[in-house]
N, CA, C and O atoms as a GROMACS GRO file, in nm:
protein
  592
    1UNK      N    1  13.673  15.054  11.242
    1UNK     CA    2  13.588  14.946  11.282
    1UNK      C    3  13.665  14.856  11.379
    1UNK      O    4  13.785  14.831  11.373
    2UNK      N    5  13.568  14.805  11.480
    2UNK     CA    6  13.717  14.739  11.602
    2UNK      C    7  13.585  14.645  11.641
    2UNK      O    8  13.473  14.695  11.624
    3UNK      N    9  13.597  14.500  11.696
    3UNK     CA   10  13.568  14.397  11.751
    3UNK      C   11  13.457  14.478  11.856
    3UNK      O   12  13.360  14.404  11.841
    4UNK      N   13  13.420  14.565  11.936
    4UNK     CA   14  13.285  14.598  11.992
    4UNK      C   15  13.230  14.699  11.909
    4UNK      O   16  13.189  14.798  11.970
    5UNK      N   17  13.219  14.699  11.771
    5UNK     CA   18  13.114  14.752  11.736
    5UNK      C   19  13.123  14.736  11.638
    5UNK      O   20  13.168  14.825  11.566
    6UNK      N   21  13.083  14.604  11.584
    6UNK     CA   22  13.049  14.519  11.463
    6UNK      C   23  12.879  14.460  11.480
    6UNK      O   24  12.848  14.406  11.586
    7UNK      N   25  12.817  14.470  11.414
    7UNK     CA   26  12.683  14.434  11.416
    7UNK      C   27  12.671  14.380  11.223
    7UNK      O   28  12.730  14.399  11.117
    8UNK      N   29  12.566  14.313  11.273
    8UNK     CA   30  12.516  14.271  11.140
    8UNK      C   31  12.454  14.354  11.053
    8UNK      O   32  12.417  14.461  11.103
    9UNK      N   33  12.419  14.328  10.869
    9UNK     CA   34  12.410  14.474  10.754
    9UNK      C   35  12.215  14.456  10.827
    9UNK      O   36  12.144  14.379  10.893
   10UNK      N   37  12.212  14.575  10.761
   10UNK     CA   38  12.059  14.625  10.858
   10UNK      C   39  11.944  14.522  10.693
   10UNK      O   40  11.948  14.516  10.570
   11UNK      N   41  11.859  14.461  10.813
   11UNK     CA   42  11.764  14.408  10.712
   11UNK      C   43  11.804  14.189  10.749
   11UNK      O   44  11.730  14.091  10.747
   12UNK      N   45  11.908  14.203  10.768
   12UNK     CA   46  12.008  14.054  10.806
   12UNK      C   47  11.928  13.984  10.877
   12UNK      O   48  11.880  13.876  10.839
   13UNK      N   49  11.898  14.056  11.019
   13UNK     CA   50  11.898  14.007  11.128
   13UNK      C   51  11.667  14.012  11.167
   13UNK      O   52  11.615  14.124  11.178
   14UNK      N   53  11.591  13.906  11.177
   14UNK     CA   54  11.446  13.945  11.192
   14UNK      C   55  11.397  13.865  11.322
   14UNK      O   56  11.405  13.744  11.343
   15UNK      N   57  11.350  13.960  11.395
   15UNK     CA   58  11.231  13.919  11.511
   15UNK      C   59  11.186  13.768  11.471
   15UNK      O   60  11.154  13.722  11.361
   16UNK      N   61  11.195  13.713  11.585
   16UNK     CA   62  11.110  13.533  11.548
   16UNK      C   63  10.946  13.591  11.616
   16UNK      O   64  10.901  13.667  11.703
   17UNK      N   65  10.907  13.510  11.523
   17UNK     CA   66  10.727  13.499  11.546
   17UNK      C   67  10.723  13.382  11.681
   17UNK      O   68  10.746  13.262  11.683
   18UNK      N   69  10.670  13.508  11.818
   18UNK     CA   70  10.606  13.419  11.911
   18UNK      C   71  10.479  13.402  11.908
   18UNK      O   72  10.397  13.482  11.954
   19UNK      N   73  10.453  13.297  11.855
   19UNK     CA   74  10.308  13.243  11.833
   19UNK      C   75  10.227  13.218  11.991
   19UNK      O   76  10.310  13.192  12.078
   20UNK      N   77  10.158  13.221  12.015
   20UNK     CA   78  10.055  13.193  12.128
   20UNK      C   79  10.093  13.264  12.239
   20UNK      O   80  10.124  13.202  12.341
   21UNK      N   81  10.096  13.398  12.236
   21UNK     CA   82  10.168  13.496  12.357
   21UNK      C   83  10.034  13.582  12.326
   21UNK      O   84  10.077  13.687  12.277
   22UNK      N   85   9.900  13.589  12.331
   22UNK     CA   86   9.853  13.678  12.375
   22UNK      C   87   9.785  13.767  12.234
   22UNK      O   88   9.864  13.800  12.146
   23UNK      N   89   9.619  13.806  12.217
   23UNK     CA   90   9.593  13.860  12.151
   23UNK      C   91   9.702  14.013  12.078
   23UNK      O   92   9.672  14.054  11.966
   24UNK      N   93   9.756  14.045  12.113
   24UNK     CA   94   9.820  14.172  12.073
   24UNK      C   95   9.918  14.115  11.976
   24UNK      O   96   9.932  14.163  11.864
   25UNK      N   97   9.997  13.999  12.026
   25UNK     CA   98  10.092  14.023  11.942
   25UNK      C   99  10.051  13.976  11.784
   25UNK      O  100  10.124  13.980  11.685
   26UNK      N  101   9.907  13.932  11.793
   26UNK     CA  102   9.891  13.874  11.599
   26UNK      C  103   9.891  13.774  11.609
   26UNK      O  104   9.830  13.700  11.531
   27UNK      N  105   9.942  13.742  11.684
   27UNK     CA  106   9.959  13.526  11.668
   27UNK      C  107   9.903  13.470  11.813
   27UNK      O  108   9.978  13.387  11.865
   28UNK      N  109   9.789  13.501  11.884
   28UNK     CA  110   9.720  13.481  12.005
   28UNK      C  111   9.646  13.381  11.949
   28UNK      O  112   9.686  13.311  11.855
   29UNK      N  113   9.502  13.366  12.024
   29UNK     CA  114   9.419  13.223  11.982
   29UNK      C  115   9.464  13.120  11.942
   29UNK      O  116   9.561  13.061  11.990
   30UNK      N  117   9.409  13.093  11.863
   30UNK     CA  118   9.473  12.987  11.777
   30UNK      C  119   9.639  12.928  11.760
   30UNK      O  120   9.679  12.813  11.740
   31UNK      N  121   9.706  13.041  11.774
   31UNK     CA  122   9.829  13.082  11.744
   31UNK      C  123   9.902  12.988  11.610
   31UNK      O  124   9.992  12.904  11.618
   32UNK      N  125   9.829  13.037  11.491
   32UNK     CA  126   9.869  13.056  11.388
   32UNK      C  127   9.795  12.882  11.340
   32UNK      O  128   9.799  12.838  11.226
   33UNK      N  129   9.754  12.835  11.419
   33UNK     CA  130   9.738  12.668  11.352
   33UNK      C  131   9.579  12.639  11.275
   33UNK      O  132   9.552  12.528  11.230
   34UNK      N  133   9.466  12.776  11.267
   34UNK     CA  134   9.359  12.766  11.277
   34UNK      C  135   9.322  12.624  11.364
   34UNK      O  136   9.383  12.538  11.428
   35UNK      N  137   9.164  12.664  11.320
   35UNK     CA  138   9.069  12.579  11.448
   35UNK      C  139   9.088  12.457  11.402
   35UNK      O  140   9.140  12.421  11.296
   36UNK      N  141   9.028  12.378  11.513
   36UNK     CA  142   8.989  12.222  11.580
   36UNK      C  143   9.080  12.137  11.491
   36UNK      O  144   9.128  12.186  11.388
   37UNK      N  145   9.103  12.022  11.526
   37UNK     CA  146   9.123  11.913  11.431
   37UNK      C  147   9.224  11.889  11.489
   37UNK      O  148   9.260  11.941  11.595
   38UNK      N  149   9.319  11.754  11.385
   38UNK     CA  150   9.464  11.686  11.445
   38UNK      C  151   9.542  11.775  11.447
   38UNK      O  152   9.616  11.753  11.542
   39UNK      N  153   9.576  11.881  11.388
   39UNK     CA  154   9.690  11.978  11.325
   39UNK      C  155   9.678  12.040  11.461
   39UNK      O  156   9.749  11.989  11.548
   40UNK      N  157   9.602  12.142  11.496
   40UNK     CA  158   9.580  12.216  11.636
   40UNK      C  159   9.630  12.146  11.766
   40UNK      O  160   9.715  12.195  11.840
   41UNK      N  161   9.577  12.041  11.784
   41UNK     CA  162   9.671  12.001  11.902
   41UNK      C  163   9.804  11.968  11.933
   41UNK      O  164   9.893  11.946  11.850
   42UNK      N  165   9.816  11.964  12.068
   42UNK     CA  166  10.030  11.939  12.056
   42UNK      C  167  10.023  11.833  12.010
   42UNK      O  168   9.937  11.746  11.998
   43UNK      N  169  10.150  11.850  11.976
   43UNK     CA  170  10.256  11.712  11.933
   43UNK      C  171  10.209  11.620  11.850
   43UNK      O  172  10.220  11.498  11.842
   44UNK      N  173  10.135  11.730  11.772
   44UNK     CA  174  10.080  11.729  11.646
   44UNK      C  175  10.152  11.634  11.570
   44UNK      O  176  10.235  11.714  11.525
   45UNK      N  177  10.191  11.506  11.514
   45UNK     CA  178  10.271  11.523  11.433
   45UNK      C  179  10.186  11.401  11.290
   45UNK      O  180  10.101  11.323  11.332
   46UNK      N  181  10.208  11.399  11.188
   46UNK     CA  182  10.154  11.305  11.097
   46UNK      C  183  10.262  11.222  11.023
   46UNK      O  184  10.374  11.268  11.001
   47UNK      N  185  10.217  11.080  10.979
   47UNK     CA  186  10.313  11.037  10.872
   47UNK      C  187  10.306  11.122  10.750
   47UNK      O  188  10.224  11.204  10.709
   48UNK      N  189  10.472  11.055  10.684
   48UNK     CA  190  10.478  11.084  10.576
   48UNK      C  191  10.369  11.027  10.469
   48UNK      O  192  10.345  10.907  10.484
   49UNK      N  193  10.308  11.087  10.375
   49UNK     CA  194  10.219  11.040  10.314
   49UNK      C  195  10.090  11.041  10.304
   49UNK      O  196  10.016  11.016  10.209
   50UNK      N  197  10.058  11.092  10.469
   50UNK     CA  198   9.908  11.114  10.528
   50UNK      C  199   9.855  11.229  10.448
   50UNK      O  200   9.906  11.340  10.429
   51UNK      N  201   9.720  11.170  10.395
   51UNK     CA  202   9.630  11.274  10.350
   51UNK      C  203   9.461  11.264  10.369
   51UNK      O  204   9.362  11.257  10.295
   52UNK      N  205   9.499  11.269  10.559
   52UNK     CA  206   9.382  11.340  10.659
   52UNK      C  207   9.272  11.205  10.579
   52UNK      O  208   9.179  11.274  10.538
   53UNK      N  209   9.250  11.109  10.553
   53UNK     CA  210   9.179  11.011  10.564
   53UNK      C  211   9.189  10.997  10.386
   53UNK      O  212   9.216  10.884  10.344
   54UNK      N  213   9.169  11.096  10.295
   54UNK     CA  214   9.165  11.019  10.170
   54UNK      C  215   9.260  10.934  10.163
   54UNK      O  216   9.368  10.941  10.222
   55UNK      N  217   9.204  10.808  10.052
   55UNK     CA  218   9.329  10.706  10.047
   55UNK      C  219   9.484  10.764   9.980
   55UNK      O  220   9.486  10.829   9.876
   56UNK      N  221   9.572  10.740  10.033
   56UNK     CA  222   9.690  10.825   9.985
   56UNK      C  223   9.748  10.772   9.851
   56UNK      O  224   9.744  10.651   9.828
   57UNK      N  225   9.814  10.878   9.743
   57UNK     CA  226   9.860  10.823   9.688
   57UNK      C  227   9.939  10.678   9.611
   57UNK      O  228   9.926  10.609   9.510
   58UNK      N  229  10.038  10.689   9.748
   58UNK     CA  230  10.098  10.581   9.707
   58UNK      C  231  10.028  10.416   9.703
   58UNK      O  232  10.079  10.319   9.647
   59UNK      N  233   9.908  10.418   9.773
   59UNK     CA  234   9.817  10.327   9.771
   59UNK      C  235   9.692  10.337   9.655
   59UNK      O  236   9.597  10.258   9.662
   60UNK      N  237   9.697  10.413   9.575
   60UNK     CA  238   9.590  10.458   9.489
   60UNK      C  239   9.620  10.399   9.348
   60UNK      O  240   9.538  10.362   9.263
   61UNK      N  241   9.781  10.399   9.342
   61UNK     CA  242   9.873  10.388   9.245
   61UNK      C  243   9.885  10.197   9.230
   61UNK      O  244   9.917  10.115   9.317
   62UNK      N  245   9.846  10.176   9.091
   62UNK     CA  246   9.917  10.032   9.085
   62UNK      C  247  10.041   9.973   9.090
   62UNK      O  248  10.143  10.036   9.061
   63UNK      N  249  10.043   9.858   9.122
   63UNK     CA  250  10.233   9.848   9.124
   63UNK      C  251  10.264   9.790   9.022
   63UNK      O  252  10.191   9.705   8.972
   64UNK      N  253  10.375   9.823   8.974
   64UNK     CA  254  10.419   9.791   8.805
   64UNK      C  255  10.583   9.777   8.823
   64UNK      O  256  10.672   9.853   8.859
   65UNK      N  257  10.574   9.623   8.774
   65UNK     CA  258  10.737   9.607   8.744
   65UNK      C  259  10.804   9.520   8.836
   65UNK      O  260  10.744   9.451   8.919
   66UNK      N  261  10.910   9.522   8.824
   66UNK     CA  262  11.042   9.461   8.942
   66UNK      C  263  11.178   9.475   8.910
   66UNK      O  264  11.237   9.442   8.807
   67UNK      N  265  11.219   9.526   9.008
   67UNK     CA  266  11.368   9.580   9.018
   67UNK      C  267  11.502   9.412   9.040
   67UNK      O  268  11.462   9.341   9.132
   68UNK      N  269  11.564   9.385   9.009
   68UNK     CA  270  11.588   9.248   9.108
   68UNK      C  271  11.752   9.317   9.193
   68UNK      O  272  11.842   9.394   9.161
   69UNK      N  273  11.732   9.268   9.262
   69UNK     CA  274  11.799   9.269   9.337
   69UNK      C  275  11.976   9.309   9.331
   69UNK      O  276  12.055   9.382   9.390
   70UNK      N  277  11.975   9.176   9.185
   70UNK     CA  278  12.072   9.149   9.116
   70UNK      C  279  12.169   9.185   9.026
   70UNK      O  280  12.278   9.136   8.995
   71UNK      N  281  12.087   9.310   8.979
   71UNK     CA  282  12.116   9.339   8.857
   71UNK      C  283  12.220   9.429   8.901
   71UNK      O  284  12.232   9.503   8.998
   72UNK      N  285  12.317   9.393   8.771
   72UNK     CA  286  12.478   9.505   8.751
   72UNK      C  287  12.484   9.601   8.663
   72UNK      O  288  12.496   9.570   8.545
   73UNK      N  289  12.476   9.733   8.701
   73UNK     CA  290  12.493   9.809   8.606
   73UNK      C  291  12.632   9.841   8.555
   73UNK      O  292  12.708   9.918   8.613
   74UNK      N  293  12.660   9.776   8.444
   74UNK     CA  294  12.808   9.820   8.406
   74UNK      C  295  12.815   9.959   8.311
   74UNK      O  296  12.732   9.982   8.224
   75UNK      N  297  12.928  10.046   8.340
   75UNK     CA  298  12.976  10.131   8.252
   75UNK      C  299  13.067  10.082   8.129
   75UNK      O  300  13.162  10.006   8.114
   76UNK      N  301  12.977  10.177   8.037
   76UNK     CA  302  12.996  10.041   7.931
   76UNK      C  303  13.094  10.156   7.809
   76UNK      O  304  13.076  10.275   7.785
   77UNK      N  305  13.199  10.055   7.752
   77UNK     CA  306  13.265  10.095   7.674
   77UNK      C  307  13.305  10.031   7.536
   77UNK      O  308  13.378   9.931   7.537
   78UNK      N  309  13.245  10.102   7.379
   78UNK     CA  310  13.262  10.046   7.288
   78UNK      C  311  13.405  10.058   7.226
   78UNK      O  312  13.483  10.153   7.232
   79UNK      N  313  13.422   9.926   7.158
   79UNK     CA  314  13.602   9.914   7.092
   79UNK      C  315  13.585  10.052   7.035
   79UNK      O  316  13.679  10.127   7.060
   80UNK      N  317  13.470  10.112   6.949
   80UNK     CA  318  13.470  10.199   6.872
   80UNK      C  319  13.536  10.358   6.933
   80UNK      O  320  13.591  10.447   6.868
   81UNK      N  321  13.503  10.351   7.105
   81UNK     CA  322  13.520  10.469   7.184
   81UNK      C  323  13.645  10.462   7.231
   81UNK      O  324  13.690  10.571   7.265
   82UNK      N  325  13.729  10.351   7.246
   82UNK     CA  326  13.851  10.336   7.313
   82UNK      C  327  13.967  10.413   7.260
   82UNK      O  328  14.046  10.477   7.329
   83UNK      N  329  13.971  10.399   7.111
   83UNK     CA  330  14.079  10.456   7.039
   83UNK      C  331  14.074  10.578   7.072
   83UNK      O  332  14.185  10.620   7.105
   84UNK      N  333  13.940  10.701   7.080
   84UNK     CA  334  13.975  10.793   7.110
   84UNK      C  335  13.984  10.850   7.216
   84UNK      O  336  14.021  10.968   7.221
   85UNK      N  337  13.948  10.764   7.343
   85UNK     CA  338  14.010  10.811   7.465
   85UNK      C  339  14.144  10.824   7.481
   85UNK      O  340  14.208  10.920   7.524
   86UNK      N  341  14.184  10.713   7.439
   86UNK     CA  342  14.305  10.639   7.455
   86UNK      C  343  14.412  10.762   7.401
   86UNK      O  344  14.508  10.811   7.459
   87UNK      N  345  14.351  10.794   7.258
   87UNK     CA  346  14.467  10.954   7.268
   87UNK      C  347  14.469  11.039   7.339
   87UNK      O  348  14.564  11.096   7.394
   88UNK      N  349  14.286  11.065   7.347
   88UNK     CA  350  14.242  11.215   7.426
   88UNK      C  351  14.338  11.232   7.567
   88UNK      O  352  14.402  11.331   7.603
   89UNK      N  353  14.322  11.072   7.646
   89UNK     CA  354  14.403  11.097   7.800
   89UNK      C  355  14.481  11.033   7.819
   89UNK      O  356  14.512  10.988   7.929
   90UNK      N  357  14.548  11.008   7.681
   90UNK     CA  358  14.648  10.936   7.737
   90UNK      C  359  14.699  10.798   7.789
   90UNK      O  360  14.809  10.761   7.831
   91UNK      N  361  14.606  10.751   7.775
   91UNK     CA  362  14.599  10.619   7.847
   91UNK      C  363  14.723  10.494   7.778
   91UNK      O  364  14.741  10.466   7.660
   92UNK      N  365  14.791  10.438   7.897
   92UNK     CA  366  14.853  10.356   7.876
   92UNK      C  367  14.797  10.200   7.859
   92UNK      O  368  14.821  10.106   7.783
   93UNK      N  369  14.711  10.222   7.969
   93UNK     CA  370  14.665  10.064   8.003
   93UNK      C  371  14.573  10.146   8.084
   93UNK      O  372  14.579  10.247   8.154
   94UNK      N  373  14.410   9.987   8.010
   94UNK     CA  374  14.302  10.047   8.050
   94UNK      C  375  14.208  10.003   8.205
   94UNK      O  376  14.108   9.931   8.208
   95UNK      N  377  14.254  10.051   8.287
   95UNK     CA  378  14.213  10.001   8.413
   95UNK      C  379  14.138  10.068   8.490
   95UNK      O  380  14.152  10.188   8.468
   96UNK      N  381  14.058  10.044   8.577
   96UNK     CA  382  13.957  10.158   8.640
   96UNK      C  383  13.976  10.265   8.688
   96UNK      O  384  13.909  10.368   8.682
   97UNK      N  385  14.148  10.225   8.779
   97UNK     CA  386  14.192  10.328   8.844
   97UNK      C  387  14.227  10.414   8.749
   97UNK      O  388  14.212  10.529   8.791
   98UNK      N  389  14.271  10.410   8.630
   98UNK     CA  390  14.340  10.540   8.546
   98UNK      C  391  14.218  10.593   8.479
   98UNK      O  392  14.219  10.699   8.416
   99UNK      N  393  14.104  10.512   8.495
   99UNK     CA  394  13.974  10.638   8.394
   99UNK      C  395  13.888  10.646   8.554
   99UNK      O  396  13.775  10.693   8.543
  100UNK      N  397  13.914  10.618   8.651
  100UNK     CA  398  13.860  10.720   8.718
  100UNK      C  399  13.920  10.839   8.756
  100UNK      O  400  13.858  10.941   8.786
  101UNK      N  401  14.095  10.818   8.755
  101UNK     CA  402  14.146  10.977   8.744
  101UNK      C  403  14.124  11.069   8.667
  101UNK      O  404  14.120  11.188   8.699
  102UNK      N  405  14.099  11.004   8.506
  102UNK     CA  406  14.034  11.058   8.411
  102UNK      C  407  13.964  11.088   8.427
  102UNK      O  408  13.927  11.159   8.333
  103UNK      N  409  13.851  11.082   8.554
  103UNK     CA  410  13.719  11.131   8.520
  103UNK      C  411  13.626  11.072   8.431
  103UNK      O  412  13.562  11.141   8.351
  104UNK      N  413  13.618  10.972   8.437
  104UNK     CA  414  13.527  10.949   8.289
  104UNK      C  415  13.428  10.763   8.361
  104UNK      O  416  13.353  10.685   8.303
  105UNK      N  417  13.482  10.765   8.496
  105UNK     CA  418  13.384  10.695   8.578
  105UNK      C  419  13.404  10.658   8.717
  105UNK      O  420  13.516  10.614   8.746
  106UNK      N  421  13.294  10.671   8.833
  106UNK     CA  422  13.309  10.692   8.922
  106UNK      C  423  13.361  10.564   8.976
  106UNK      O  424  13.355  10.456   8.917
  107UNK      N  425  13.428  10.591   9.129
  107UNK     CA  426  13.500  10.529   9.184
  107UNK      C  427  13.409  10.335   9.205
  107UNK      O  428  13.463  10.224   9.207
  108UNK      N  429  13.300  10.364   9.212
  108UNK     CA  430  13.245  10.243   9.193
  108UNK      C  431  13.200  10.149   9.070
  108UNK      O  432  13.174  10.030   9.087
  109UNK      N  433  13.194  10.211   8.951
  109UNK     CA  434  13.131  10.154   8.849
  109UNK      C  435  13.231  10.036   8.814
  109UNK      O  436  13.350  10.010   8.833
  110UNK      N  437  13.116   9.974   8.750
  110UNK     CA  438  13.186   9.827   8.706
  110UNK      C  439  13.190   9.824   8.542
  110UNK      O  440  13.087   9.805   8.476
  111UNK      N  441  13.292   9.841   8.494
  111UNK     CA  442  13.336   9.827   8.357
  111UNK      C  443  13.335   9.697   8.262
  111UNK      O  444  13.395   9.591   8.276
  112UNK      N  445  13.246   9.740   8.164
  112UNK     CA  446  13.251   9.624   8.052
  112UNK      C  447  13.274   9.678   7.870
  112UNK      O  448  13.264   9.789   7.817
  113UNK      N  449  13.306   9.551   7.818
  113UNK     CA  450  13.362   9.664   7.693
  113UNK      C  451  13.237   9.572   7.578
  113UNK      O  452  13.187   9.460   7.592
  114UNK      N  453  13.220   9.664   7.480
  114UNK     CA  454  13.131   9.575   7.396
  114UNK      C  455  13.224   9.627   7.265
  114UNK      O  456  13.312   9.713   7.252
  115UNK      N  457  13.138   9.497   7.148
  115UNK     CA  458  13.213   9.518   7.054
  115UNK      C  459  13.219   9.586   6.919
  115UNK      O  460  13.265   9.543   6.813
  116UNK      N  461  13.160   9.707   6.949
  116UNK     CA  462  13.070   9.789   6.795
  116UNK      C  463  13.225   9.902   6.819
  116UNK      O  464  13.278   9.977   6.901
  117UNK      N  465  13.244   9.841   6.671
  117UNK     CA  466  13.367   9.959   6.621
  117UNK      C  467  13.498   9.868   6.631
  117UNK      O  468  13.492   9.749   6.662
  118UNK      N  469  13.613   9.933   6.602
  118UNK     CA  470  13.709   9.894   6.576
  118UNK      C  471  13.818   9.934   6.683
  118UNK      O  472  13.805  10.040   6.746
  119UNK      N  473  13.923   9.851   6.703
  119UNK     CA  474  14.025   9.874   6.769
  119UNK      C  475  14.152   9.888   6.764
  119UNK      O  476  14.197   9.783   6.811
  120UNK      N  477  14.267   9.978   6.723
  120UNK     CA  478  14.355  10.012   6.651
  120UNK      C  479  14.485   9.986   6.780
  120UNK      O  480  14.586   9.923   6.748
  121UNK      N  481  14.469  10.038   6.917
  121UNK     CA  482  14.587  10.099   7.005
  121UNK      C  483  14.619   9.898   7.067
  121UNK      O  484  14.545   9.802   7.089
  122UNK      N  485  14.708   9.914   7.071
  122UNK     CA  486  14.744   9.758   7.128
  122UNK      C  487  14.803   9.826   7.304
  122UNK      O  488  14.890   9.913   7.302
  123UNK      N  489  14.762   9.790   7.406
  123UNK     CA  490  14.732   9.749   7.558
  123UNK      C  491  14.700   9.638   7.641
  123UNK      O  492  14.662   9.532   7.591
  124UNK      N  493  14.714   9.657   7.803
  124UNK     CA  494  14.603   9.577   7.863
  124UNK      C  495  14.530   9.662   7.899
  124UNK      O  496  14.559   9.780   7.918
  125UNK      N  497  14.354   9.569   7.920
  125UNK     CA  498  14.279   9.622   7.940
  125UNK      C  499  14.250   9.565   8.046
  125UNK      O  500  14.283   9.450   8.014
  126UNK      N  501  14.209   9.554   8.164
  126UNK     CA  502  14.166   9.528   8.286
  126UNK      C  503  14.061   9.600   8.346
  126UNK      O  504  14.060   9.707   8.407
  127UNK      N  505  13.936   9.485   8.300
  127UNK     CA  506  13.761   9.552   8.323
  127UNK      C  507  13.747   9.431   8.370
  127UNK      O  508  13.828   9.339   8.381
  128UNK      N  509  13.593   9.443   8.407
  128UNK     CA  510  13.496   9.374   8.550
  128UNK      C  511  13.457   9.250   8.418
  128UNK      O  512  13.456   9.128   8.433
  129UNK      N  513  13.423   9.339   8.268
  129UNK     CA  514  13.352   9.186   8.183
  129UNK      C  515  13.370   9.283   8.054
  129UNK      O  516  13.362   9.406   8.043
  130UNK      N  517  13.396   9.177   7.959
  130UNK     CA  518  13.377   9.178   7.791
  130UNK      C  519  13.293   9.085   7.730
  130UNK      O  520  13.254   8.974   7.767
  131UNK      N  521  13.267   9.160   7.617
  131UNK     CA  522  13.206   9.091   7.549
  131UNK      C  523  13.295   8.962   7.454
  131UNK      O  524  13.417   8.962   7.441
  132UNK      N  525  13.187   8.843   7.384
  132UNK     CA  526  13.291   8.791   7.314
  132UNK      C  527  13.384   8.845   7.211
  132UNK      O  528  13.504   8.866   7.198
  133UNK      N  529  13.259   8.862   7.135
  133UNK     CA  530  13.265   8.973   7.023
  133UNK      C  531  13.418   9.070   7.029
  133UNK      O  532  13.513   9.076   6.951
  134UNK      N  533  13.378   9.163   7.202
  134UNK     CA  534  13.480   9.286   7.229
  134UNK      C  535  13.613   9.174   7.212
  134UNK      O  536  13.710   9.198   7.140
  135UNK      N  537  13.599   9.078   7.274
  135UNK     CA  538  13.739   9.003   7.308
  135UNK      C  539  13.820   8.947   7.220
  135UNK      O  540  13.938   8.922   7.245
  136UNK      N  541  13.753   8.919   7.087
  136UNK     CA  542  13.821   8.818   6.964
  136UNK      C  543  13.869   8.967   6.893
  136UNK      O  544  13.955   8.958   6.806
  137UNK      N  545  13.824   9.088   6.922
  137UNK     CA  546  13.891   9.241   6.827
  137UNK      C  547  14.026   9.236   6.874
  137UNK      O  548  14.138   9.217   6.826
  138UNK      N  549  13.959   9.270   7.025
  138UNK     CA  550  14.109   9.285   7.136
  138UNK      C  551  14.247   9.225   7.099
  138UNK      O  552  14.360   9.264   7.069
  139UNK      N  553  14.156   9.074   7.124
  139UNK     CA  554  14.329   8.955   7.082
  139UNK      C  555  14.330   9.023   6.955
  139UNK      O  556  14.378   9.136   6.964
  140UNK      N  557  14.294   8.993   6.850
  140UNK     CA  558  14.339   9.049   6.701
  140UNK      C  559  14.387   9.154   6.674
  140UNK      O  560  14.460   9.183   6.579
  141UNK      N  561  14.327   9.255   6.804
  141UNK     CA  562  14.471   9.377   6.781
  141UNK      C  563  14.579   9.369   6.820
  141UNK      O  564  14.659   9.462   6.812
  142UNK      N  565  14.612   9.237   6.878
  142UNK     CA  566  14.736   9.229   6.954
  142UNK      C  567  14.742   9.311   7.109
  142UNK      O  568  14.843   9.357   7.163
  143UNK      N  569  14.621   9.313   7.151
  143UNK     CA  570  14.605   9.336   7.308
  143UNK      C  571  14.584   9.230   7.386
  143UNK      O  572  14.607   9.119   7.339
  144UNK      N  573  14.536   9.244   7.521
  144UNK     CA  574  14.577   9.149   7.628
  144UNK      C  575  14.433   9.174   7.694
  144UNK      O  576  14.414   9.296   7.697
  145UNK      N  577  14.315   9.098   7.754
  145UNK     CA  578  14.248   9.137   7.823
  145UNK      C  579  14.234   9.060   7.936
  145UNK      O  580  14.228   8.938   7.920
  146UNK      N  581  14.226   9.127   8.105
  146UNK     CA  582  14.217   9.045   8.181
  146UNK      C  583  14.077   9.069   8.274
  146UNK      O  584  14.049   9.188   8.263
  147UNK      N  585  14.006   9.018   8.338
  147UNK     CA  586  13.893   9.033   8.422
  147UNK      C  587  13.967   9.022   8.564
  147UNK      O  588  14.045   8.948   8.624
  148UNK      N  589  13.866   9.185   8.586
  148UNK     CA  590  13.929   9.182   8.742
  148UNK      C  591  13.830   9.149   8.878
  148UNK      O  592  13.879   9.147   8.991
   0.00000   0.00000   0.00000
């Protein structure tokens, strides 16, 4: 096998459909768009959403709710879950950068700790927010918590 006579595996490679070339080839008349209307003519094109005059969906639909603007979604971590990360990876000190190497949250999330369960490993912890609750365990385990 040598560089001029390499071709592609048979079945790979398919004829493009020339549409509007002429009764013979199958795709003449019309060329493939059936008759009359917006669709048939050039430069055809429609919005997203258009459905040819019925009222569209997204207008059919009531609006429900509100998002604000504001809101923080924190990745959230109970005293109860810490102890066993804390063996599982190792963790010295709990900071974003070392549990996102961990894997266990993405480079953007904002970390908060709540306070269901108990806390045994003494550290710092350095998250976005705690709870009170999380914070009076913390000190009492003889840890350190700081907001970053």
């Amino acid at each position: 096998m040598q560089l001029h006579n390499l071709k592609p595996a048979d079945g790979a490679t398919h004829k493009t459909k020339r549409i509007g070339r002429g009764e013979g080839s199958g795709h003449g008349g019309t060329a493939t768009k059936g008759t009359k209307g917006q669709q048939a003519r050039t430069g055809a094109k429609t919005k997203i959403g258009h459905e040819g005059g019925q009222m569209p969906i997204q207008r059919r639909m009531p609006k429900r709710g509100f998002i604000s603007p504001n809101r923080v979604d924190y990745k959230i971590f109970n005293l109860g879950q810490l102890d066993f990360l804390i063996e599982k990876y190792n963790i010295t000190e709990f900071t974003p950068d070392i549990l996102y190497v961990n894997g266990l949250i993405n480079r953007t999330d904002v970390i908060k700790i709540l306070g269901n369960g108990e806390l045994k490993a003494k550290m710092t912890f350095k998250v976005n927010a705690v709870s009170a609750k999380a914070k009076e365990a913390i000190e009492a385990a003889g840890s350190k918590v700081e907001l970053v």
